[in-house]
Structure formats: structure tokens, C-alpha cells
N, C-alpha and C positions, 0 to 999 in steps of 0.2 A: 226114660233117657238117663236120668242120676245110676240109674240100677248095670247100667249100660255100661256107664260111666264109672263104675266103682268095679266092677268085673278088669278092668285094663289091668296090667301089671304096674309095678311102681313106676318100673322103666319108663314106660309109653305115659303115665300121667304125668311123669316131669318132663318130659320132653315136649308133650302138649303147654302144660304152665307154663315153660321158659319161654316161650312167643305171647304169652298172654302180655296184656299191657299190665305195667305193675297197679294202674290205677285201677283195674278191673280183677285184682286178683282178691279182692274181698269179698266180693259177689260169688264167687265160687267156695266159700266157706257154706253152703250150704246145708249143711249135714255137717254131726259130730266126726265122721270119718274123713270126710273132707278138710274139716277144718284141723284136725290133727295132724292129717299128712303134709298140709303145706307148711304149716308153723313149726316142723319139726324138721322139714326137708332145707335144711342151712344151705347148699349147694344151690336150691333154687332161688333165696336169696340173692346167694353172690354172684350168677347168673346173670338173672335180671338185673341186678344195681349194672354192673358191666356192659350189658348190653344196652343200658340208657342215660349211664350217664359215663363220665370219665375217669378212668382208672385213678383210686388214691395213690398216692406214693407210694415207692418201694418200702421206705423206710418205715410203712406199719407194717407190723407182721399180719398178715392177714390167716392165719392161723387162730390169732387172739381175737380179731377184729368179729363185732357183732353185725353180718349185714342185713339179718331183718333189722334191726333197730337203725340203723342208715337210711334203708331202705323206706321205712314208715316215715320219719321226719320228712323225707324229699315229696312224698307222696301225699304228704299229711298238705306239708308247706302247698303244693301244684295243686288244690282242694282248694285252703284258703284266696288263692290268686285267682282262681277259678267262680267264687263265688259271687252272687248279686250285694250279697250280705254286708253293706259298707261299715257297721258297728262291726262286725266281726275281723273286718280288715284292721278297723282301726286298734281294737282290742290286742292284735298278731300284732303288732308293728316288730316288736324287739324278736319275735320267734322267725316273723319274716327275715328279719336282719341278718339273724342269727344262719339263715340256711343260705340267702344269696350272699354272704361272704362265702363260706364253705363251699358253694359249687365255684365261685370264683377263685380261692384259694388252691383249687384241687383241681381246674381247669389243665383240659393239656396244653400244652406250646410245643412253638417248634412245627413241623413238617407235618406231626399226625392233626389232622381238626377235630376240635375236641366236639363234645357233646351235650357240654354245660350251657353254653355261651347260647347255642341256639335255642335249646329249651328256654332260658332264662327270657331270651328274645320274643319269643313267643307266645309269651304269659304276661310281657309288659305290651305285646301288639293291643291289646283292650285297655280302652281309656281311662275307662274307671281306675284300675289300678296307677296308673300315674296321674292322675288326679289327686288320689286319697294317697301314695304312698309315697311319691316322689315329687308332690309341689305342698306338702305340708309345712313349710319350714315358714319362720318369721315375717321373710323377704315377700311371700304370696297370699301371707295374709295380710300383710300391711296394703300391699297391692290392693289386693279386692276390697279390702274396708275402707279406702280412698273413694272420694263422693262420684257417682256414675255420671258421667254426661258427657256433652259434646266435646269439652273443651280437655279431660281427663283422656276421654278413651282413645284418643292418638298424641300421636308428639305433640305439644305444644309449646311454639317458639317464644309464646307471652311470661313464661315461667310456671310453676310448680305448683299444684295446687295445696289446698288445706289437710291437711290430717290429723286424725286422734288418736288419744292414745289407744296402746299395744293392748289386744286382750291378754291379760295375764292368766288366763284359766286352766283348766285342767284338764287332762286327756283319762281316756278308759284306763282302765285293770292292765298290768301286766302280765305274759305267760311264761312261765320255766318250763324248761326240757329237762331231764334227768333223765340218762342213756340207760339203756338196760342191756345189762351184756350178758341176761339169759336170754334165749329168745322163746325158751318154753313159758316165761310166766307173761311175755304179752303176745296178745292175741290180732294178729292181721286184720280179722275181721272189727278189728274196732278202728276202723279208716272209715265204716259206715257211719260213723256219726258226725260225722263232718258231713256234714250237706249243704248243697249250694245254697237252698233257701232257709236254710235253720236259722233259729232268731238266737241258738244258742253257739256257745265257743268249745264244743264237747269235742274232744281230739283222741288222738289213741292215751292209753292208759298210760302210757309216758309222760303225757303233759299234764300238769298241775295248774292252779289258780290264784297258789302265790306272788305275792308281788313283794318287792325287793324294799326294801328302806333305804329311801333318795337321800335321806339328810337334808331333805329342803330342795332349795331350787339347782340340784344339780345338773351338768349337762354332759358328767364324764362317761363317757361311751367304752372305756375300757373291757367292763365285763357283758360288753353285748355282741362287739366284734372280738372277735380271735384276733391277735397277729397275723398281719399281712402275709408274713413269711413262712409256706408248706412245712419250711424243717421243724422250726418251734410247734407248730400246730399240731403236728403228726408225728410227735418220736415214739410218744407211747403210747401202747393199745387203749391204754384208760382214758386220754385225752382225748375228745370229743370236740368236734364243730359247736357245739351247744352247752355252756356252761350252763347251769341251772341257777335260779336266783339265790338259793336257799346256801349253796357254794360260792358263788360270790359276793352275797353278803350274808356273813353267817348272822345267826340269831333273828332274822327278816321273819315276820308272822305273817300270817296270812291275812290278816285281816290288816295289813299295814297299808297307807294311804295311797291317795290316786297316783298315778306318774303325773311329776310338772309337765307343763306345757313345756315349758324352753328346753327338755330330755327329750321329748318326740319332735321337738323342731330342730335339733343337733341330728337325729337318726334320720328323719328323712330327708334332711341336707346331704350329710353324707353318702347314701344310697344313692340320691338324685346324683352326685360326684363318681359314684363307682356307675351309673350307668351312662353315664356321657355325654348322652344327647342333650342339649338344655333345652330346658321347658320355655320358649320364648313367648308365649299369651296365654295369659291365663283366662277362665270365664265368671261372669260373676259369682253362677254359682255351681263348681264341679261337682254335685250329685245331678244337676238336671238332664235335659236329654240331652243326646250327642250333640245334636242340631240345633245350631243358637242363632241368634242374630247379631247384626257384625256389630251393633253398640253394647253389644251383651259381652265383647274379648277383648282386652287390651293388651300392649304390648308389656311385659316384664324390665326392658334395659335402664325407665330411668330412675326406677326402684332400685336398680342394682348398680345404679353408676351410684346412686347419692347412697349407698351402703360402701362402692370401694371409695370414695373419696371423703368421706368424715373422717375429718384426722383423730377426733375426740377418740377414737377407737386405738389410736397408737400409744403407748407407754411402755416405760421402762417393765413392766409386766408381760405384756408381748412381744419383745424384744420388737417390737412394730411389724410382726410379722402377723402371719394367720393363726395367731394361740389365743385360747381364753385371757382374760383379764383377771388372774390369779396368779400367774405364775408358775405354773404347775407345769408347760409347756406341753397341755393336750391341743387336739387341733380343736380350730374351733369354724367349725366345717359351714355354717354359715356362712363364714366367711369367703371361704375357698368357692361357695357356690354362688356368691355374687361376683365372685371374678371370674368363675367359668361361664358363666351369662353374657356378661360386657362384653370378655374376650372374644370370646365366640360369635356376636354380633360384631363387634367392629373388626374381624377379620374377614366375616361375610360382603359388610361394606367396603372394605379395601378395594381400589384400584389395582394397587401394586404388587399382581399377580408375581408368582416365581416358584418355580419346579420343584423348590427345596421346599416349600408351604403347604404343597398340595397332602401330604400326608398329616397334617395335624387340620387341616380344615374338612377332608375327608372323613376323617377321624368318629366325627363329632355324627354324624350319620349311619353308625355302626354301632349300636346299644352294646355296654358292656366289653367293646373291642378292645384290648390295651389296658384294659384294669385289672389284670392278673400277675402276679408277681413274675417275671423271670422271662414276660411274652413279648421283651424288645430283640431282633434277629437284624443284624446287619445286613441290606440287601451288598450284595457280589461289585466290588468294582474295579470298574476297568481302568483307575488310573494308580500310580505306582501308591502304597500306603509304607510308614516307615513300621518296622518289627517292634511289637512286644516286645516286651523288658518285663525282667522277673520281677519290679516293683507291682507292675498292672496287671503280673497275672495274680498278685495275690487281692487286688482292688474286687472286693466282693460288691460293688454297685456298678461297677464296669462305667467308670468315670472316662476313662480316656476315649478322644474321638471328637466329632461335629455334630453341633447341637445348634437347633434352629431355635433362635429365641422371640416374641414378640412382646414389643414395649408399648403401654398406651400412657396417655397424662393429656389430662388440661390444662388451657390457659391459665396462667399461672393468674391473671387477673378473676379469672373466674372460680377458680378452689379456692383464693383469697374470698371473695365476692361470697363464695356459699358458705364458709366455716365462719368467717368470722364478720360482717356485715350484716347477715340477716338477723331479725327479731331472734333474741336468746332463745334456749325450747331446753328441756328437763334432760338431765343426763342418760334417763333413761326412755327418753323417746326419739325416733328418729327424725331427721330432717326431712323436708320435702323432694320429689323427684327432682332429677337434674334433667334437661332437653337438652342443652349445648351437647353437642358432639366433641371427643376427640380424636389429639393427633397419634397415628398408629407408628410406630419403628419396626422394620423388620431386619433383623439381626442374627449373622452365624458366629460361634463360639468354637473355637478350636483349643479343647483343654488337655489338657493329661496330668498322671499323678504325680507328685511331686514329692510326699510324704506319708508313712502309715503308722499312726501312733493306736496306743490300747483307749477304749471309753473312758473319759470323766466320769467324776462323783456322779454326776445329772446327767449321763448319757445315759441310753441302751444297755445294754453289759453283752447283747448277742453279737454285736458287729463292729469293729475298729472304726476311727475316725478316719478318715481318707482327707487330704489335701490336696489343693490340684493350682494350676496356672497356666494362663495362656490368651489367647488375644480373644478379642470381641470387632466385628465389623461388621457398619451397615449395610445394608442388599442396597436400599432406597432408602433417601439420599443418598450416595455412598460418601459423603462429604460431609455429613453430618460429625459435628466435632465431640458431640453427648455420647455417640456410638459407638467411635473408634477407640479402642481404647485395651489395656491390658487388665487382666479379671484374674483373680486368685480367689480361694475358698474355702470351702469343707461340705465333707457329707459325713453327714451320722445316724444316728435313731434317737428318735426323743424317749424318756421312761414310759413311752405306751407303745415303744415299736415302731413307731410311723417315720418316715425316712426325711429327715430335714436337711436342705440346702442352705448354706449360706453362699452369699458372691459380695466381691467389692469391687466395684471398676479404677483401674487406678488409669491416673493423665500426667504425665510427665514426673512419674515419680511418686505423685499425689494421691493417696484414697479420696475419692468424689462421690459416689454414688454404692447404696448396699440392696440388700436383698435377701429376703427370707422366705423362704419355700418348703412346700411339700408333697413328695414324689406320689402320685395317685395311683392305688394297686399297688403299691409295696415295689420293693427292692428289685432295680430293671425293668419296671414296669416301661413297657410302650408309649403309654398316656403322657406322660411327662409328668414334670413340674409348676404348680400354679402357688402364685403367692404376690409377694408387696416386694417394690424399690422403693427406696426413700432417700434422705442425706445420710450421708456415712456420720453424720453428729446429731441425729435423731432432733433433727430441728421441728418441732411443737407446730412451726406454721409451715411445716412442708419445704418443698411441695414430693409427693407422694402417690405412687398408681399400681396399678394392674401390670403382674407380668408372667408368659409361662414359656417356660421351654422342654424340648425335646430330643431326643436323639435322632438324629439325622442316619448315622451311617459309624463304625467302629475305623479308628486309626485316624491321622491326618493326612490329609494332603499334599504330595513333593511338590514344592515349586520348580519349576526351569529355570534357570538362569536367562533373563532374556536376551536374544540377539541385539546386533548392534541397528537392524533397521528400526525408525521410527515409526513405522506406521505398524509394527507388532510389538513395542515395548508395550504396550497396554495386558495384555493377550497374557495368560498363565498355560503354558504349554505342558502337556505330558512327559514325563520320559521315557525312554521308549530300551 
């Protein structure tokens, strides 16, 4: 049959290849003749990358563009997620990283559906993998190393059980990519070494077994993600999805020490934040079988209410927002992911259903939907919107518009009651779960730009600061005096790219209430913003919470002038 098979013309063997699946095109290396012809047939590359996954940007020249070596990392990566092999997963983590930004950065938007999103989808459908990839972070092992029993593994209203401390230990080896922009010195068929059941991390010849020099307990994820942002990612052919360690941290040996723990509990935070879904129970213990017993899973929320509500976590070094406690203004995606948990439950809990909500609680059911830069699209509406201005059309975050926001907080007697009441405990251990429930605010924002200055010293340098202003009101209550209110701000990038909000509610004149966020999937993202409100004077005893908002819809709203009957002065009429 090979003999068969090698009599075809060139023609008709590419034409066969390009329907081959790319995961099976190594198997067909065969033969020295075989394996020549595909590793040199560049066109079958770029073929197949296109027909499975989503067009890169215009803006690479794809002339220069290597896509066998595209091509292998994607395949190399859908191998690893593929596998039984849980030290091997663990081992990937930063290579894993490295590719699901890149299919999300490169994701199409807009009208055409892309081909990323679903792949991605369907390589996180197995549990395993979010188990080990996307519930690793701090938050779910403190979770599970909390003592197992009757009175832990559901809500309980008696209070919070005992905990010890934090394992401080250390995770696997890290792996570099280094792009190869021949495609004749690596070889396709070296995708066969990657096996499901190999005990070994053996990848194609592009990947190494270098690991990077942490400096210690770092947790700056800079050189693992790309920026959010296509343009930055992609202007030149040499730029690659996958920075190699040995590139971004020169002088790194090979033989340099293990990655900290608290570096693979930042990465698979944020991952668990770019995929959306929150992980709401976890099992005692996620290698065992699928099928547990119901004392064996416990709910994740009050792990993650007493992570958003420990004020000891605010200081003048996080501006009280979601940043490490350096100063450095990286995100500090733990964070972010004990408020996409909360949030996300206590909207599920809400009552106070409303039309304008249903897209960010949807949301959350749709892995990876909305975490790709540039994938918010205003749906079409049918009531009058006031014209653009040449300010907003130069607004590169597309700040103007309705934005749905939601607020939570505790009694104020009870964040007093947990912060400062309870038995002292080490600055570097956490407090106990919280059970009390909170109060939820659901709130529309109607902002636009106001101002567009160039980045400060400590901004970004890719994107202007934008300013905006405009009102805040509640859905439910609509009475509510905390809600109503006028809000002004900024949006910028922090020096790692990642897109920060600020807000200040002002009342009568008065700044009351602040806020610091960070836009998830980059610039226009869908997903929104998730972060912390606090006092506008970063008051030490709070009080302090969970808050995230969305784009609702582009332009504001005309009001009517109301008529003179009473029984429609309530009533916001259209104009017609």
C-alpha cells in the first residue's frame, strides 16, 4: 500500500494530507520519502493550521511566518491535554499556558466563529484537566487540606472551621519553547513522542528542559503570557506565542531550581480566569476516579468569600486593588479568581433576576467565551443612541456606552467580626472560611469619555489613558442611596499590558466609594471587569468587596421628556 502510495503525484499526496487530521500527520512519516515530503511541503502546513484553527492576523506577514512550527506547538500542546499522564501535565503547565493564550489571542471575533474557542472547549470537557490545570491555585488547596467531615463539607452556619498552614512546596521542572523558523531542521514526526501514557515530557525538538531562574518565590507571569493585545503579539514574524525561558530570562541554566509553588498557583489562577467557568466543588482528592462520594466534594465559596474579604490583603502597595503586594502593579490573579467564584455564586443566588444580567450570568457557562481581546460586539438597538464624537472614536477600550455592574459586601458587623475579632493567625496564613452570606447590588453605569491623555512614567506605553464620567444606578433597590450615584475614572494598562480600571462614585459632590479592576481577555474583551471597591481613603478597617462589570450595549440611552399624565411620569419612553 506505502508503494501505492508513493507512486501518487505530489499533487494528489497534498491534497490527501490537507484532510488528514494534523494530530495524525506523524504517523504518516513513514518512510524517508514520506517524511521528506511533508516536512518540506510548507503549503501543507499552512493549509492544515487554517483549516483547524483561526486565522492569525493580517498583520503577520505570513510569507515570513513559520507554520510547521505553529503547527507542532498546537498539536504538540492538544497531546499534552490529551494525556492520562498527570506529572506530565503538571510539568507543561507554563508551555500549556503559553499556547491557550495564543489560540485566545488569535481567536476570531465578530460574525465569522472562530475555531479556537471550540477546540479549547473540548480538551477542557475532561476532568482531569481542570482538575490539575485550572483548580491548582492556593484558594483549592487550602480548600482540600481543610479537615474532611460532616460539619466542613457543606455550609455551616456554626462558623468556620480550623486550618493549617499553607504548603509552601514546590512544583515540577519547567518547559521552553524556542520557535524554529526553518521548518527543514525540525521534523513532524517528532510529535510521536509525546504519548498519552509516557512517563516521559519528550516533545518535538523545539522544546527543551530548561527552566528559567525564579529569583526566589516569584509570581510574575509576564514572560509566560504574551500580551493580551493581537497587535503587540503579532507585528513581527520573529515574535512568537511562546517566548523561551532562556529569552526571557537570559543567563537561566539548565540545571536551575524547581518552579515555586506560589508561580504555578498565579498560572493556573489565571488560566482558571481566562476560562470562565468557575470551578464551584472541588474533591478531596482530584486524581481519583471520576465518581466520588458526596462527602468526598465540598463547595469552594467560603474559601473564596474569606480570601475576598481579608482586608490584611489591602495596602498602599495594591492600591487595594487585585495587584501583588509589591508594588509592581502585576495582577495578582488569585485574587481575581476568588472573586470570580463569589461573584459568580452569589449571582446564581440572586433573586433579582433582570434582562440586562442575563448575559454575564450566561457567560459563565460558555468556557473561554469573552476572553479574547476585541470579542465585545454591541447587540443592534431599537431605541434612539446619542452620535459618536471624534473623542470616542479615538477611545481604543471603547469606554463609552451601558455597562452592567454587580456589587457584593458584608455586614459591616461581620467583616469587622472576621478581620479583627477573631484569634490573631500569621500574616502569612489565611483566615478561616466565611458561611454568612452576602448583600448582592445590581447596578447600570452609563459612562463616556471625557478626556485622552498620553501613559505615565508607570503606565503601559502601548495605549493612552482614557477618562470617562457619568452616572451609576440601581436595577434593585432602585432606592438604594450607596448606588445612585455619579462615577468618573480611568482606563489604562499596567507595565505587563493587562488593562486596569479605576472608578470613584461620587454623592453630592463628594468622592465616597473607589474601585480597582482588571479587564479579563484584554482590551474590549466581553468578559468584563472583576476587581475590589473600597473607601475612597483606603480605610484599613473597610469595609471592602467584590465587584465586576460589563458592557452591556455601545452609546447611551435618550430619555423622553415625560408627559404631563401621572400615571406615565415613571415610564422612560423612546423617541420615535
Amino acid at each position: 500500500m506505502a508503494f501505492n502510495l508513493l507512486a501518487l503525484p505530489d499533487e494528489v499526496l497534498h491534497s490527501i494530507f490537507v484532510n488528514v487530521d494534523p494530530h495524525d500527520l506523524a504517523r504518516l512519516c513513514c518512510c524517508h520519502v514520506l517524511n521528506d515530503f511533508i516536512n518540506n511541503d510548507r503549503l501543507l502546513f499552512k493549509q492544515s493550521y487554517l483549516k483547524n484553527f483561526d486565522e492569525l492576523p493580517q498583520k503577520v506577514d505570513s510569507a515570513e511566518l513559520c507554520w510547521g512550527s505553529e503547527l507542532r506547538k498546537l498539536v504538540t500542546f492538544q497531546k499534552i491535554l490529551e494525556s492520562e499522564n498527570l506529572d506530565l501535565k503538571n510539568d507543561e503547565l507554563p508551555f500549556v499556558a503559553h499556547s491557550i493564550q495564543h489560540l485566545l489571542a488569535t481567536a476570531a471575533v465578530g460574525s465569522e466563529p472562530s475555531l479556537n474557542i471550540p477546540f479549547l472547549t473540548k480538551l477542557f470537557e475532561k476532568q482531569q484537566n481542570i482538575d490539575i490545570l485550572l483548580s491548582g491555585s492556593s484558594l483549592y488547596d487550602w480548600a482540600r487540606s481543610a479537615p474532611w467531615d460532616t460539619r466542613t463539607a457543606c455550609p455551616n452556619p456554626q462558623g468556620p472551621a480550623d486550618i493549617g498552614d499553607e504548603n509552601e512546596g514546590v512544583t515540577g521542572n519547567g518547559v521552553s519553547v524556542s520557535d524554529d523558523e526553518d521548518s527543514g531542521t525540525s521534523d513532524i514526526s517528532d510529535v510521536e513522542d509525546v504519548d498519552a501514557n509516557s512517563e516521559t515530557t519528550a516533545t518535538f525538538t523545539t522544546l527543551t528542559a530548561a527552566t528559567p531562574d525564579y529569583g526566589g518565590e516569584t509570581t510574575n507571569l509576564s514572560h509566560v503570557f504574551v500580551n493580551t493585545s493581537v497587535e503587540s503579539e503579532l507585528t513581527s514574524s520573529t515574535a512568537t506565542p511562546m517566548q523561551s525561558y532562556e529569552d526571557s530570562h537570559p543567563g537561566a541554566e539548565k540545571d536551575a531550581p524547581l518552579r515555586p509553588k506560589k508561580y504555578d498557583e498565579q498560572l493556573s489562577a489565571k488560566l482558571h480566569c481566562l476560562y470562565g467557568a468557575p470551578i464551584n466543588s472541588i474533591r478531596r482528592d482530584p486524581t481519583a476516579s471520576r465518581y466520588t462520594l458526596r462527602g468526598d466534594t465540598r463547595q469552594i465559596h467560603p474559601w473564596a468569600r474569606s480570601r475576598v474579604y481579608d482586608l490584611r490583603q489591602h495596602s498602599d502597595h495594591t492600591l487595594w486593588g487585585p495587584f501583588l503586594d509589591d508594588g509592581s502593579l502585576d495582577v495578582d490573579w488569585e485574587k481575581v479568581e476568588a472573586i470570580m467564584v463569589i461573584l459568580n455564586y452569589n449571582l446564581k443566588l440572586s433573586a433579582e433576576s433582570h434582562r440586562g444580567f442575563e448575559g454575564m450570568m450566561n457567560l459563565p457557562n460558555k468556557p473561554f467565551t469573552g476572553t479574547t481581546p476585541y470579542s465585545f460586539a454591541s447587540p443592534k438597538q431599537s431605541v434612539p443612541m446619542e452620535p459618536a464624537i471624534s473623542l470616542e472614536a479615538q477611545d481604543p477600550y471603547n469606554v463609552t456606552g451601558t455597562w452592567m455592574r454587580v456589587v457584593c459586601f458584608l455586614d459591616y458587623t461581620d467583616l469587622f467580626e472576621f478581620n479583627f475579632n477573631n484569634d490573631p493567625v500569621r500574616t502569612d496564613q489565611p483566615r478561616g472560611p466565611i458561611y454568612n452570606q452576602e448583600a448582592i447590588r445590581l447596578i447600570t453605569m452609563k459612562i463616556r469619555v471625557t478626556k485622552i491623555q498620553p501613559p505615565g512614567e508607570e503606565d503601559g506605553q502601548r495605549l493612552p489613558v482614557v477618562h470617562f464620567q457619568g452616572k451609576s444606578a440601581s436595577l434593585k433597590p432602585s432606592w438604594d442611596p450607596n448606588a445612585n450615584s455619579k462615577i468618573k475614572g480611568t482606563v489604562r494598562l499596567t507595565p505587563q499590558g493587562e488593562v486596569r480600571w479605576t472608578s470613584i462614585s461620587v454623592f453630592h459632590g463628594e468622592e465616597r466609594w473607589r474601585s480597582e479592576g482588571v479587564q479579563i481577555g484584554g482590551v474590549q474583551s466581553a468578559r468584563g471587569v472583576l476587581g475590589y471597591w473600597f473607601d475612597k481613603d483606603f480605610d484599613e478597617q473597610g469595609p471592602a468587596g467584590p465587584t465586576a462589570f460589563w458592557k452591556s450595549h455601545d452609546g447611551i440611552e435618550v430619555k423622553a421628556t415625560p408627559t404631563k399624565h401621572p400615571p406615565w411620569s415613571n415610564f422612560t419612553m423612546p423617541l420615535y
